[in-house]
C-alpha positions as CSV (number, residue, x, y, z in Angstrom):
1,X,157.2,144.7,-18.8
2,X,157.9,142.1,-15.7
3,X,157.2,138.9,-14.8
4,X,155.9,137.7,-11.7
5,X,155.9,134.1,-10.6
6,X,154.0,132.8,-7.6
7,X,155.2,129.7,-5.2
8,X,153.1,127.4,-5.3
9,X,154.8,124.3,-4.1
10,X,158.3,124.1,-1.9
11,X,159.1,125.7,1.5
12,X,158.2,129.1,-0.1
13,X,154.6,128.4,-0.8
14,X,153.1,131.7,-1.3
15,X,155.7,133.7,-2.5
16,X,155.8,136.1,-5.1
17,X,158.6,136.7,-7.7
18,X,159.0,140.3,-9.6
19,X,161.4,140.1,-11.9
20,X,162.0,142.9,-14.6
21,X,165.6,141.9,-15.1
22,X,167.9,138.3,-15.6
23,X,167.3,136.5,-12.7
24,X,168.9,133.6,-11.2
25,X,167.0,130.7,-9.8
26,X,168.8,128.5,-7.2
27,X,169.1,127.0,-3.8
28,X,170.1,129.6,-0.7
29,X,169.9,129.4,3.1
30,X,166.8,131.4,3.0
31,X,163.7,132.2,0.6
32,X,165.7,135.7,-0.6
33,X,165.1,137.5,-3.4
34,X,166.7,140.6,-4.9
35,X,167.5,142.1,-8.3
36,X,169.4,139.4,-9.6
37,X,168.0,136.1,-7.9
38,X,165.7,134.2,-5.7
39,X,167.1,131.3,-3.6
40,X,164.9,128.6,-2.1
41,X,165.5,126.7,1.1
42,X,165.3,123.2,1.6
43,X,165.8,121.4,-1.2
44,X,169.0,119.7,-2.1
45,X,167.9,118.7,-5.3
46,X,167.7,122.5,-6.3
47,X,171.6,123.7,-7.4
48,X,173.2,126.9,-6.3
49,X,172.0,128.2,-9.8
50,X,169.5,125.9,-11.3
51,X,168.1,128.2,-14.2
52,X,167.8,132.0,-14.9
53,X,164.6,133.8,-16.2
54,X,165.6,137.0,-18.6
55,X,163.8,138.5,-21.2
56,X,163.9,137.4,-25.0
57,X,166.3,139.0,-27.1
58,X,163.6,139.2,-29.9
59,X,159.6,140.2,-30.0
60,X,159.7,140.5,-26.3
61,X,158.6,137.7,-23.7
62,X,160.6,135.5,-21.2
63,X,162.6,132.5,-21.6
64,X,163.8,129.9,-19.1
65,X,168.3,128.7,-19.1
66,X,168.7,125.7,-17.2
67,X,171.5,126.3,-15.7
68,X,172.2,122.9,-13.0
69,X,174.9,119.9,-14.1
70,X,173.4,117.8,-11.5
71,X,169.4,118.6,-11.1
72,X,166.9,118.9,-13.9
73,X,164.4,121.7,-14.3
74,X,161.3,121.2,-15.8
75,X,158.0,123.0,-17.4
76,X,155.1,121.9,-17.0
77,X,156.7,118.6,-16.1
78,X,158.6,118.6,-19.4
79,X,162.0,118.4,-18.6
80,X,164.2,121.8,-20.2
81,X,167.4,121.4,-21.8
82,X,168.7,124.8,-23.2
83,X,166.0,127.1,-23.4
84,X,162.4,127.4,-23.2
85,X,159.7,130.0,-23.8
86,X,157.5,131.1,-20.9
87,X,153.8,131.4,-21.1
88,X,151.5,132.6,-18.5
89,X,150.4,129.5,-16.6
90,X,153.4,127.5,-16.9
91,X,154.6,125.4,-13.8
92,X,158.2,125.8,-13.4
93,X,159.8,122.7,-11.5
94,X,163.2,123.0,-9.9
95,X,163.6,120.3,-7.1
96,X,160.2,119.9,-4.7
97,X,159.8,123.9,-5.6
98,X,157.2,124.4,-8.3
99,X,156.5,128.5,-9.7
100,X,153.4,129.4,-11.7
101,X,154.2,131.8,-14.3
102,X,152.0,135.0,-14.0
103,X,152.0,138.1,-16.5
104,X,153.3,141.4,-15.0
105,X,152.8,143.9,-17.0
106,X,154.0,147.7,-16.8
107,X,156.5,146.3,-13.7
108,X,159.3,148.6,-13.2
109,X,161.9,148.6,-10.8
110,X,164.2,145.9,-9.7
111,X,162.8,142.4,-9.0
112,X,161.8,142.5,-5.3
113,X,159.5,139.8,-3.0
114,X,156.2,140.6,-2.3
């Protein structure tokens, strides 16, 4: 199964997130998504790859890398370092951008913008 994660704060507000895959999250010219990562405008305190998404390796779910040197990423205002578990619900904070995590399941495909 996927995982979908809405934009809910950031100059993507209302943007959705499909990933089925790894995914990088990280700062772009434009709000783009594809396969392999979604790139927010806007904010220089979000790195060129701030943290990936991927599924677990065991008993299936999603964990959160961070990624960034220089910015922090946070959950649920919780600052990550290494990896964390993802829960539907969870606020993911990179920069001024802020993604609610929502369950997706049966998603197939590549991660795409909806």
């Amino acid at each position: 199964s996927g995982l979908s994660l809405m934009v809910e704060r950031g100059a993507a507000t209302g943007g959705q997130i499909v990933a089925t895959g790894p995914m990088m999250l990280g700062r772009g010219d434009s709000f783009v998504v594809d396969s392999r990562s979604a790139r927010f405008p806007g904010d220089p305190r979000i790195s060129r790859e701030h943290a990936e998404i991927r599924p677990a390796s065991y008993g299936g779910g999603w964990i959160l890398v961070h990624r960034s040197t220089t910015n922090k990423t946070y959950i649920n205002e919780s600052p990550v370092d290494g990896e964390r578990n993802l829960q539907p619900g969870d606020r993911i904070r990179i920069g001024d951008t802020v993604l609610r995590v929502v369950e997706a399941p049966g998603v197939q495909g590549d991660s795409t913008l909806r």
